[in-house]
The first five atom37 places (N, CA, C, CB, O) and aatype in JSON, in Angstrom:
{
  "aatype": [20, 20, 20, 20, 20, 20, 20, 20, 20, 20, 20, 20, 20, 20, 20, 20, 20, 20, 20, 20, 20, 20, 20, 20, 20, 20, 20, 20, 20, 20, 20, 20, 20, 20, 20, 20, 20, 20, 20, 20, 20, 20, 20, 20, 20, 20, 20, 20, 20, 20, 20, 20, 20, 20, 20, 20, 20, 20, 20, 20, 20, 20, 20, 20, 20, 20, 20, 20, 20, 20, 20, 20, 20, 20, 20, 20, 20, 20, 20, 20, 20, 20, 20, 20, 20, 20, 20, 20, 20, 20, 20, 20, 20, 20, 20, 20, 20, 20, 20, 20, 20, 20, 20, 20, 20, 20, 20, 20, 20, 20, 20, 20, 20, 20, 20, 20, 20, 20],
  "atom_mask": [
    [1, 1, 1, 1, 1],
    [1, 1, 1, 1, 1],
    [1, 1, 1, 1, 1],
    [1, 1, 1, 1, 1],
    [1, 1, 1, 1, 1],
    [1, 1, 1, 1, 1],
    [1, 1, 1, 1, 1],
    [1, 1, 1, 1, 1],
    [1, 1, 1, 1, 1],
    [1, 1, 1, 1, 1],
    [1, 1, 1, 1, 1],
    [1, 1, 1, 1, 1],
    [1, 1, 1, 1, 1],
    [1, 1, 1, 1, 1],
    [1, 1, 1, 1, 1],
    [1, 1, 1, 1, 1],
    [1, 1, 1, 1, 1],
    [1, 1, 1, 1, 1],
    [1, 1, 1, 1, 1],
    [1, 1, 1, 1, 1],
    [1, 1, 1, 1, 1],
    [1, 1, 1, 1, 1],
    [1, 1, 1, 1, 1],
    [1, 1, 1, 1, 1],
    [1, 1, 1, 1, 1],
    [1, 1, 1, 1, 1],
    [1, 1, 1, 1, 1],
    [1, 1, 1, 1, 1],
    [1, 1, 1, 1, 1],
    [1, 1, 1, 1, 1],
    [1, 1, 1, 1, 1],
    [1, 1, 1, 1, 1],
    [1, 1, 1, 1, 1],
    [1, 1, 1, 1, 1],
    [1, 1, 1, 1, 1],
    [1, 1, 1, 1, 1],
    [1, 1, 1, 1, 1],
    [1, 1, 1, 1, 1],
    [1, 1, 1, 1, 1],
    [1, 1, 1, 1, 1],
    [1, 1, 1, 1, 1],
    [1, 1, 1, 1, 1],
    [1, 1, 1, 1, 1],
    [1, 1, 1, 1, 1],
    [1, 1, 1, 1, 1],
    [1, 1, 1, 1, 1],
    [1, 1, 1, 1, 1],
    [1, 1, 1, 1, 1],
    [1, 1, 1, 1, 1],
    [1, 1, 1, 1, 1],
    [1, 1, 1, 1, 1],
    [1, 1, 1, 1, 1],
    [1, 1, 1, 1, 1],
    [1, 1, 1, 1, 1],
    [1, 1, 1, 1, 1],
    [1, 1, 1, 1, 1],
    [1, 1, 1, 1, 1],
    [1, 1, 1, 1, 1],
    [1, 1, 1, 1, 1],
    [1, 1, 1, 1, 1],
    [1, 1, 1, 1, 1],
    [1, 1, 1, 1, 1],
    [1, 1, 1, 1, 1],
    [1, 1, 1, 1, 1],
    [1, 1, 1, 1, 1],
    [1, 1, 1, 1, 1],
    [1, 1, 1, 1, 1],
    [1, 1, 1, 1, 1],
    [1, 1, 1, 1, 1],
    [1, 1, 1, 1, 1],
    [1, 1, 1, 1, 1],
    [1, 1, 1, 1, 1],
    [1, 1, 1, 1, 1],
    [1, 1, 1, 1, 1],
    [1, 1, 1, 1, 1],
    [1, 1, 1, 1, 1],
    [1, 1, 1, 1, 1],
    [1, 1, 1, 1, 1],
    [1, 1, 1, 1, 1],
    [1, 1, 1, 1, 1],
    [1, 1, 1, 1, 1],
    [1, 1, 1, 1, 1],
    [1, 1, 1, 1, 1],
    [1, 1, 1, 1, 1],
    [1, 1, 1, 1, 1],
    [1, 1, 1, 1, 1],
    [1, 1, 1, 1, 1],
    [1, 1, 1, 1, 1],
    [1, 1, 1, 1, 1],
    [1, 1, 1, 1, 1],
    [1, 1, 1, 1, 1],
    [1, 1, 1, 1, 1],
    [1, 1, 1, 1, 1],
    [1, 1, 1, 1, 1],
    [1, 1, 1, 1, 1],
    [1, 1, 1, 1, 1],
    [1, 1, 1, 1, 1],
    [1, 1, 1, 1, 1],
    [1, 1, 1, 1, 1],
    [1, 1, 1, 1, 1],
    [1, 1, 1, 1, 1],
    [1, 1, 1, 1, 1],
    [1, 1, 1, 1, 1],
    [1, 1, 1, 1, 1],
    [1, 1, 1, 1, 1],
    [1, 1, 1, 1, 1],
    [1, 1, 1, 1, 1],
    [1, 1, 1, 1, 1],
    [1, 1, 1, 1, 1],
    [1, 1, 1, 1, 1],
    [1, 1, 1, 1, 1],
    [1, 1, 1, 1, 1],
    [1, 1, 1, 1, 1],
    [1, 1, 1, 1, 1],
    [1, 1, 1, 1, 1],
    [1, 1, 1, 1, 1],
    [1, 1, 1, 1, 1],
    [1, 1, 1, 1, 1]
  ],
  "atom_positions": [
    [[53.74, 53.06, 32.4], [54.69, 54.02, 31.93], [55.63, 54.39, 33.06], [53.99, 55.26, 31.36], [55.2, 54.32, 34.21]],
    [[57.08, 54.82, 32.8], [58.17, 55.02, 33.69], [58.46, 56.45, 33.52], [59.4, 54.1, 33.43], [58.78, 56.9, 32.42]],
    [[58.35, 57.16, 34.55], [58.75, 58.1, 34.8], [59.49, 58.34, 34.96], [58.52, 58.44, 35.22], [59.25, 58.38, 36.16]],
    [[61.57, 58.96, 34.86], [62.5, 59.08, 35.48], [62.67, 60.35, 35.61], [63.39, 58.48, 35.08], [61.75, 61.05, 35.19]],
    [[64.05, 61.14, 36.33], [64.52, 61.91, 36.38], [65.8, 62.04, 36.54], [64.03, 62.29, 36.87], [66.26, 61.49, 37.53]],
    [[66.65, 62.71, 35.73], [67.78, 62.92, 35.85], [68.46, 64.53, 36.21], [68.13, 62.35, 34.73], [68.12, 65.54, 35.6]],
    [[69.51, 64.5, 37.39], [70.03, 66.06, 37.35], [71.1, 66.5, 37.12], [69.95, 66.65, 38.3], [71.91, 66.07, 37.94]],
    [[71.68, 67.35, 36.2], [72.75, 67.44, 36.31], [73.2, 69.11, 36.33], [73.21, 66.58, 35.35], [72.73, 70.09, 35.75]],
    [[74.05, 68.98, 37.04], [74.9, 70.63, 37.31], [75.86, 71.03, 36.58], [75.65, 70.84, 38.59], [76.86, 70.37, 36.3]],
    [[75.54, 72.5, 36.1], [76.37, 73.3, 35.03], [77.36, 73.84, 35.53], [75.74, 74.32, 34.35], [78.53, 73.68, 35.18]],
    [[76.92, 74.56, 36.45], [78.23, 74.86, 37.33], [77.43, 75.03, 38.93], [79.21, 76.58, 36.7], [76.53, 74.28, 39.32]],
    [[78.06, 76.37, 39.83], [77.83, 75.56, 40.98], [76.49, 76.58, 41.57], [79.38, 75.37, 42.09], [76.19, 76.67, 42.75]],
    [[75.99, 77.1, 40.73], [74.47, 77.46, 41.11], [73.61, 77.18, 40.22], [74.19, 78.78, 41.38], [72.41, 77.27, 40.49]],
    [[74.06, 76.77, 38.97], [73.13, 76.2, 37.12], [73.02, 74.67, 37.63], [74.48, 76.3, 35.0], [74.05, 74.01, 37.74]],
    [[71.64, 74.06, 37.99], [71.29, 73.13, 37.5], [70.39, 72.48, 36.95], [71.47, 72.8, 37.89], [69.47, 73.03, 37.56]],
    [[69.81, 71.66, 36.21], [69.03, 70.95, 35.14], [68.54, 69.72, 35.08], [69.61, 70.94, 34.21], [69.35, 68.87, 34.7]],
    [[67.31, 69.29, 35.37], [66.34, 68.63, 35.78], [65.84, 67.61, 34.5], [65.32, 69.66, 36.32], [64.75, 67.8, 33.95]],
    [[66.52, 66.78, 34.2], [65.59, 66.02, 32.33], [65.11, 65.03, 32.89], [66.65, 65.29, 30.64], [65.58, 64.28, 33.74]],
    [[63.56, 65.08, 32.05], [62.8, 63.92, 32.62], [62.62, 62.91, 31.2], [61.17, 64.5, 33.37], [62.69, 63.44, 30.09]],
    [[62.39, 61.38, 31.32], [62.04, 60.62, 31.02], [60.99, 60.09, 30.71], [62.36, 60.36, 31.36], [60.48, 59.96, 31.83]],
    [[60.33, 59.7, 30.04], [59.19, 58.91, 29.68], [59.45, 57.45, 29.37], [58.58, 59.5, 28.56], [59.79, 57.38, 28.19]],
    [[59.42, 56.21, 29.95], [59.78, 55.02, 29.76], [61.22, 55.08, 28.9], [58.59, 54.29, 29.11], [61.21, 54.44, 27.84]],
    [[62.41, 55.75, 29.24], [63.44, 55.64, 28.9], [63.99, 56.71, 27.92], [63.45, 54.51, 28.54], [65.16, 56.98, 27.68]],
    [[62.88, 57.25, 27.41], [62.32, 58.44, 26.3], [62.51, 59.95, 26.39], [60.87, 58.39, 26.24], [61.44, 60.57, 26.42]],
    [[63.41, 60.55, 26.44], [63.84, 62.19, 26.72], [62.51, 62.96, 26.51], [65.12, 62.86, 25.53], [62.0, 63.21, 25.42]],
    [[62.09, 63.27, 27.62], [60.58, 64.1, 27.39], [60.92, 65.38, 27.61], [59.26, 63.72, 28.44], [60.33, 66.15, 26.84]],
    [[61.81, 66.03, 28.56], [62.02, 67.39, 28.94], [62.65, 68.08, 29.65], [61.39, 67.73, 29.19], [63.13, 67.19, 30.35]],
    [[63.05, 69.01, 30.07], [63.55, 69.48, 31.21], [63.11, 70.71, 32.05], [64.64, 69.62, 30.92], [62.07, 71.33, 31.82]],
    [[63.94, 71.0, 33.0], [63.85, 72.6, 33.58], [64.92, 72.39, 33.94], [62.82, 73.25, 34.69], [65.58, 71.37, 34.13]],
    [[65.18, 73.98, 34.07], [66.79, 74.53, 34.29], [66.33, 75.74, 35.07], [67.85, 74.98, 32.7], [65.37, 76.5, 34.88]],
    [[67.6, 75.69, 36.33], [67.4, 77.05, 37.12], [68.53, 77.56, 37.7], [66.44, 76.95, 38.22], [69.64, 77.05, 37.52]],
    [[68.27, 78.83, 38.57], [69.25, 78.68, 39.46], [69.05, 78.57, 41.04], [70.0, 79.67, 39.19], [67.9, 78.86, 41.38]],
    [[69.99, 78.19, 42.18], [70.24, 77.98, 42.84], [70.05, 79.26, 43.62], [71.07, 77.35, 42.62], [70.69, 80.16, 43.08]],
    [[69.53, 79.59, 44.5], [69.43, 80.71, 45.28], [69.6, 80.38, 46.49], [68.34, 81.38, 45.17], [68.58, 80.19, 47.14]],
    [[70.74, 80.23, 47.08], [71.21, 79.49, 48.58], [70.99, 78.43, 48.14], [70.49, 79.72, 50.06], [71.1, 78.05, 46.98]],
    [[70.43, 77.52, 49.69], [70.52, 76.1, 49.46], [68.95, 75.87, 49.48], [71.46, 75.21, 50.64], [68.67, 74.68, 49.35]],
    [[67.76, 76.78, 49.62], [66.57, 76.57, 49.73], [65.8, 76.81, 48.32], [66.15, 77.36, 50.8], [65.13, 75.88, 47.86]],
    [[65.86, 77.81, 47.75], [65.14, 78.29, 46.8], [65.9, 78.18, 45.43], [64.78, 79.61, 47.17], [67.07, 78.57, 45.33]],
    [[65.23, 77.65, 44.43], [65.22, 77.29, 43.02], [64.46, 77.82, 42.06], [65.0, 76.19, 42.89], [63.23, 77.68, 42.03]],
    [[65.34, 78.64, 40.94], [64.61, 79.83, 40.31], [64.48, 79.34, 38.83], [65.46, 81.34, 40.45], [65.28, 79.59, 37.93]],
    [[63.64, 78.8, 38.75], [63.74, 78.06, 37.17], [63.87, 79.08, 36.25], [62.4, 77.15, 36.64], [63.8, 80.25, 36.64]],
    [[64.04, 78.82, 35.13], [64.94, 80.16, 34.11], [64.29, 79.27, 32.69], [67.45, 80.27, 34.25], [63.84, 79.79, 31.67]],
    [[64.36, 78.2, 32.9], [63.68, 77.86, 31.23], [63.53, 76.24, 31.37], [65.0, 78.34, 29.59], [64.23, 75.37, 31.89]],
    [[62.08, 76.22, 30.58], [61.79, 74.5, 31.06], [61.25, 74.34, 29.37], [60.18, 74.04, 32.75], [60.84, 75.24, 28.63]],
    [[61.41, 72.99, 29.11], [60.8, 72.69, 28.0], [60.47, 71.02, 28.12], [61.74, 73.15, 26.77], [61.12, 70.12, 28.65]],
    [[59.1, 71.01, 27.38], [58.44, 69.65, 26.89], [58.42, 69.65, 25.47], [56.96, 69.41, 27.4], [58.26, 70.52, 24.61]],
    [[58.71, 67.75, 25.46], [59.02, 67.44, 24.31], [57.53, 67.45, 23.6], [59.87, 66.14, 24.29], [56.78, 66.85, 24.37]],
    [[56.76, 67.93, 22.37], [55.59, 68.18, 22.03], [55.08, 66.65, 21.43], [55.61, 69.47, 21.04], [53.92, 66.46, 21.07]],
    [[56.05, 65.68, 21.38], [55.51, 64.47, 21.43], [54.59, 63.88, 22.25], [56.26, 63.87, 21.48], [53.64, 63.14, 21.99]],
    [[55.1, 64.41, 23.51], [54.41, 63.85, 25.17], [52.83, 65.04, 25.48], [56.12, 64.3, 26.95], [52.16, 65.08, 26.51]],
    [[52.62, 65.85, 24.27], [51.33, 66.63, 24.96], [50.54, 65.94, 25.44], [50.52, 67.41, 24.2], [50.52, 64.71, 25.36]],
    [[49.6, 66.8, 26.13], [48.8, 66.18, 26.94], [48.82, 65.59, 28.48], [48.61, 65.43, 26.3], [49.37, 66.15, 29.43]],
    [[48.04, 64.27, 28.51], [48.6, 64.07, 30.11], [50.16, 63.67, 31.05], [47.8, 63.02, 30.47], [50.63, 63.84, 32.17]],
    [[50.54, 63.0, 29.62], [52.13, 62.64, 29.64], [52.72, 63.75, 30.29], [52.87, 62.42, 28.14], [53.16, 63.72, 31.44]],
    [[52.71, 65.29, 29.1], [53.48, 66.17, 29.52], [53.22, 67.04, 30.47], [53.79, 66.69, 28.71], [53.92, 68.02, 30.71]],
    [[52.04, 66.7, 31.15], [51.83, 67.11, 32.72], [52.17, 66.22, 33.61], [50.49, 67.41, 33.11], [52.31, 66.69, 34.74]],
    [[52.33, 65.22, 33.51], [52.89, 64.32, 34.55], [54.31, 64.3, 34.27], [52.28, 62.88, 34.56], [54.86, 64.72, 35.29]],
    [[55.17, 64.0, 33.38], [56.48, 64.64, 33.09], [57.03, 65.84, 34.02], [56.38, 65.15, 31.69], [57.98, 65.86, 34.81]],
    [[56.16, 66.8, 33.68], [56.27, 68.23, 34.51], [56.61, 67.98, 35.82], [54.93, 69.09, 34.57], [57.66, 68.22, 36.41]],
    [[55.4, 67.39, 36.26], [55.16, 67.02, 37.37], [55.96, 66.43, 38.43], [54.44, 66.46, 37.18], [56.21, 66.78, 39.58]],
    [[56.3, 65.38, 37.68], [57.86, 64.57, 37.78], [59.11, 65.39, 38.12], [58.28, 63.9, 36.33], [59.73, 65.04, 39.12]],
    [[59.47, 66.24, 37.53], [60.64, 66.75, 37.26], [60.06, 67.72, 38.43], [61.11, 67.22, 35.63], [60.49, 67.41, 39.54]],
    [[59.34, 68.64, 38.41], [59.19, 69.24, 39.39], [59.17, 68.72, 41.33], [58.13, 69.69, 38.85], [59.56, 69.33, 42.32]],
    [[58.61, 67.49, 41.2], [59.0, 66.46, 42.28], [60.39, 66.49, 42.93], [58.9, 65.14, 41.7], [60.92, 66.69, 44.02]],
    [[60.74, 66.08, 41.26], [62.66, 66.37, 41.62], [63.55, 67.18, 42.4], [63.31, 66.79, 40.64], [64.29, 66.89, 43.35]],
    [[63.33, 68.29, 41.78], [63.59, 69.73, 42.21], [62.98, 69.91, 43.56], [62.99, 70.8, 41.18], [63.63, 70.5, 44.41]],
    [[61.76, 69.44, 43.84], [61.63, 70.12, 45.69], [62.25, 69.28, 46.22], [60.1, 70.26, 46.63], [62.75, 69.79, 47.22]],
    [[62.61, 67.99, 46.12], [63.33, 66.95, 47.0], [64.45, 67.83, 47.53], [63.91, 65.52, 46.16], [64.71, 68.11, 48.7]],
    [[65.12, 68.26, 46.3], [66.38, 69.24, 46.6], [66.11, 70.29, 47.83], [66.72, 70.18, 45.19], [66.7, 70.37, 48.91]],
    [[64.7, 71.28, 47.18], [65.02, 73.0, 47.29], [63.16, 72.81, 48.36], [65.12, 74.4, 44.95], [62.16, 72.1, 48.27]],
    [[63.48, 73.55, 48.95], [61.81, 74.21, 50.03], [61.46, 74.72, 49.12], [61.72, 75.41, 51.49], [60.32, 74.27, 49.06]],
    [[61.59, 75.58, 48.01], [60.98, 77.03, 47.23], [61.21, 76.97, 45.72], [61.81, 78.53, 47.76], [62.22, 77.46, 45.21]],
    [[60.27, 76.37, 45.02], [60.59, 76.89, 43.66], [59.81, 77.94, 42.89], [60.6, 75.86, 42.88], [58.59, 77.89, 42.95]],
    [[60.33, 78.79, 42.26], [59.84, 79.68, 41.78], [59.96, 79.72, 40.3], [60.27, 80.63, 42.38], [61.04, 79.35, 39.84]],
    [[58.77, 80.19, 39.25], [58.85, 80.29, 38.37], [58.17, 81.62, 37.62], [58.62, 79.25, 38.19], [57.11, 82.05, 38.08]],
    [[58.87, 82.36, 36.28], [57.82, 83.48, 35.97], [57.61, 83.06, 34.34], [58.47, 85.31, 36.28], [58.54, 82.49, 33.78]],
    [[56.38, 83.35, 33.59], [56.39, 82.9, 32.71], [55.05, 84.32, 32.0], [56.2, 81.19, 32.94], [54.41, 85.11, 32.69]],
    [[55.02, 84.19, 30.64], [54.74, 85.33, 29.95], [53.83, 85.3, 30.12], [54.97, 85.6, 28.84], [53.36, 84.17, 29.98]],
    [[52.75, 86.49, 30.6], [51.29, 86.51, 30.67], [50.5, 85.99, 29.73], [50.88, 87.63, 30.78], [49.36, 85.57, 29.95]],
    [[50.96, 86.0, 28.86], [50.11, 84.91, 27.35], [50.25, 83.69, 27.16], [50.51, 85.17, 25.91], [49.55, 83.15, 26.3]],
    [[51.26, 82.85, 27.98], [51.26, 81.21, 27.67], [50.38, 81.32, 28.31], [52.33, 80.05, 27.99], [50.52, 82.26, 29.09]],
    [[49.05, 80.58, 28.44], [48.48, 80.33, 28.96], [48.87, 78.67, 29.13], [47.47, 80.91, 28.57], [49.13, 78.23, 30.25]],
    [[48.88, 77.85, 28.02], [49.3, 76.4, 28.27], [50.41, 76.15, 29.22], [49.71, 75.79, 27.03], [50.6, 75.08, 29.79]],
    [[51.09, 77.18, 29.32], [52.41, 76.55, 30.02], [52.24, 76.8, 31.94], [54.07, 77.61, 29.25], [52.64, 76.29, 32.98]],
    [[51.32, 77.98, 31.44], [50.89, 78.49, 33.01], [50.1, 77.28, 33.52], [49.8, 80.03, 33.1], [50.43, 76.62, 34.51]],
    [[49.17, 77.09, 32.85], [47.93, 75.79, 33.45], [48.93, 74.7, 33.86], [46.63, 75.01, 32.02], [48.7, 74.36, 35.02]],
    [[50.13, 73.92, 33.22], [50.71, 73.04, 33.34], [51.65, 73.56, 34.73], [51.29, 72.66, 32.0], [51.72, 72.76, 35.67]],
    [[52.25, 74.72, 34.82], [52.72, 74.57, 35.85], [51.86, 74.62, 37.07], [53.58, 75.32, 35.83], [52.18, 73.92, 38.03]],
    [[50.53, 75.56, 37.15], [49.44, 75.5, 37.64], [49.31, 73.83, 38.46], [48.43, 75.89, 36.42], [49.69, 73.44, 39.56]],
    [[48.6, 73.17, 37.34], [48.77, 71.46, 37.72], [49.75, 71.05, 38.49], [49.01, 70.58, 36.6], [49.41, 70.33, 39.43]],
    [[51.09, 71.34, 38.35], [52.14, 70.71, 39.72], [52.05, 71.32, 40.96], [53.72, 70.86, 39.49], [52.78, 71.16, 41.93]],
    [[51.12, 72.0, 40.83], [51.33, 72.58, 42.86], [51.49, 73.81, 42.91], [52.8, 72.07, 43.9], [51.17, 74.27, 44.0]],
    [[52.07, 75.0, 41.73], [52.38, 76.38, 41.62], [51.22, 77.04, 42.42], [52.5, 76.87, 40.07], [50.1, 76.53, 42.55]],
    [[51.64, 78.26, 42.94], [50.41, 79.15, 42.81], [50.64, 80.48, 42.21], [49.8, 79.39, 44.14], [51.55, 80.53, 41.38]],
    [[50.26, 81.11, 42.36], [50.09, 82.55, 41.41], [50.56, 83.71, 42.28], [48.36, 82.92, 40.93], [49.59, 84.2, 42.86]],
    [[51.7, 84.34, 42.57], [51.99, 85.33, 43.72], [52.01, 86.97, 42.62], [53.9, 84.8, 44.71], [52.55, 87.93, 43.18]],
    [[51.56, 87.18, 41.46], [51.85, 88.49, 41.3], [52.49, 88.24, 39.83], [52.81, 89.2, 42.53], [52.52, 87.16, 39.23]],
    [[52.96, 89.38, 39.43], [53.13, 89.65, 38.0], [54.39, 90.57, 38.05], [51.77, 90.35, 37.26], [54.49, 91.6, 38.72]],
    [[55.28, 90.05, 37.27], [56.54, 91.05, 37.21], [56.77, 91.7, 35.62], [58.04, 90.11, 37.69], [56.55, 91.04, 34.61]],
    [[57.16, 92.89, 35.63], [57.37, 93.67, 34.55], [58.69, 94.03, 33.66], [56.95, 94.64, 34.99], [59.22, 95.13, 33.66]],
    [[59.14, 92.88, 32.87], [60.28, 93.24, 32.09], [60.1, 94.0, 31.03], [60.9, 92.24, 31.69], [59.24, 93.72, 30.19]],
    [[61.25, 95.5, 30.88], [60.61, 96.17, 29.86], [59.55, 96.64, 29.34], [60.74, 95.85, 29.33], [59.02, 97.72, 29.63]],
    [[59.04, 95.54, 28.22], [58.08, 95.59, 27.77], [56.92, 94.57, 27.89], [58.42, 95.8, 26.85], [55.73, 94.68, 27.56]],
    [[57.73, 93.37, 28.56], [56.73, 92.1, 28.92], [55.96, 91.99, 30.25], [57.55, 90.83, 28.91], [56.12, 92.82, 31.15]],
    [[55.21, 91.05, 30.32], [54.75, 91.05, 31.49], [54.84, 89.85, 32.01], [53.62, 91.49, 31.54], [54.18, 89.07, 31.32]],
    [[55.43, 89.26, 33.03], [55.37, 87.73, 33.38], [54.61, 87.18, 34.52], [56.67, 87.26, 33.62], [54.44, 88.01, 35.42]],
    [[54.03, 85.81, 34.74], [53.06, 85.44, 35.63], [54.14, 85.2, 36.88], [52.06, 84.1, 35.09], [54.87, 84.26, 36.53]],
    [[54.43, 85.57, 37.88], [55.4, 84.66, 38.9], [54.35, 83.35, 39.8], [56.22, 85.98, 40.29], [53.32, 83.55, 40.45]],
    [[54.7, 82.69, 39.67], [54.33, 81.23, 40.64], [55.48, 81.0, 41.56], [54.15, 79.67, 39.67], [56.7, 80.94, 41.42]],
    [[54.59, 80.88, 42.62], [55.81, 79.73, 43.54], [55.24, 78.2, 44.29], [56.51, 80.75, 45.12], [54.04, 78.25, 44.56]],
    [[55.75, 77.22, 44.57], [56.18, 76.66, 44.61], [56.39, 75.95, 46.06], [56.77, 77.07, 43.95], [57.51, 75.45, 46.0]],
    [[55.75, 75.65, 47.49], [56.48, 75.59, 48.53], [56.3, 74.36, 49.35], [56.27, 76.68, 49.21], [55.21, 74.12, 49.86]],
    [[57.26, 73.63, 49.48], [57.55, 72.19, 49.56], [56.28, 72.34, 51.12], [59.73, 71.61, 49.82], [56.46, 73.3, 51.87]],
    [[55.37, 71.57, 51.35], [54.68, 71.34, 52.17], [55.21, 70.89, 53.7], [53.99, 70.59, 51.56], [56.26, 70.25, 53.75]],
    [[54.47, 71.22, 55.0], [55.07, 71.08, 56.29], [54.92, 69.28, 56.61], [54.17, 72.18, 57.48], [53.88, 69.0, 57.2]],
    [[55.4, 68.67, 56.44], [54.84, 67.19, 56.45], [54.6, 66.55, 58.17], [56.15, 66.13, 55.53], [53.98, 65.59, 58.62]],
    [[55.35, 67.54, 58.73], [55.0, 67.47, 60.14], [53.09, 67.84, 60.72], [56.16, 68.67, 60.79], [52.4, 67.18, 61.49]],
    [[52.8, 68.97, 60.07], [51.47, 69.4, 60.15], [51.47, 70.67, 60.23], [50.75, 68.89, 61.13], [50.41, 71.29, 60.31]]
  ]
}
């Protein structure tokens, strides 16, 4: 199976991450740009065709993408997905705290491109 990734920019801090499955539109994430280091994803979606291991490696993929770019990605997501948390969980996220919109509550993860030096 082929993994791709494609990026393209909305304007000049909106950009958008679609991944591939052997040629096959599986998904995306979309964020914003916070300087030139940190990437604030804002809304990601999988295609529900690809559940399962596909659409964690998809994820995965696309998330790949995005650190090539950015040191820092960050994501917050509703204390009740649990599926979507585990999946971002699986790419490398970790769990920094919980933020309070209104009435919601969201998980924050981040994200931090590794020292490859040591």
């Amino acid at each position: 199976m082929k993994y791709t990734v494609r990026k393209k920019s909305d304007n000049l801090q909106t950009f958008s991450y679609y991944g591939y499955i052997d040629g096959e539109y599986a998904g995306f994430v979309s964020g914003l740009a916070k300087g030139s280091h940190v990437f604030d994803i804002q809304k990601s979606y999988l295609v529900d065709k690809f559940r399962g291991t596909k659409t964690v490696r998809a994820f995965r993929e696309i998330i790949n993408a995005v650190q090539a770019d950015y040191d820092v990605i960050r994501s917050r997501i509703d204390n009740k997905d649990n599926a979507e948390i585990k999946i971002v969980l699986s790419a490398g996220f970790h769990i920094i705290g919980t933020v309070s919109y209104k009435d919601e509550i969201a998980v924050e993860l981040l994200k931090i491109k590794e020292d490859v030096d040591g």
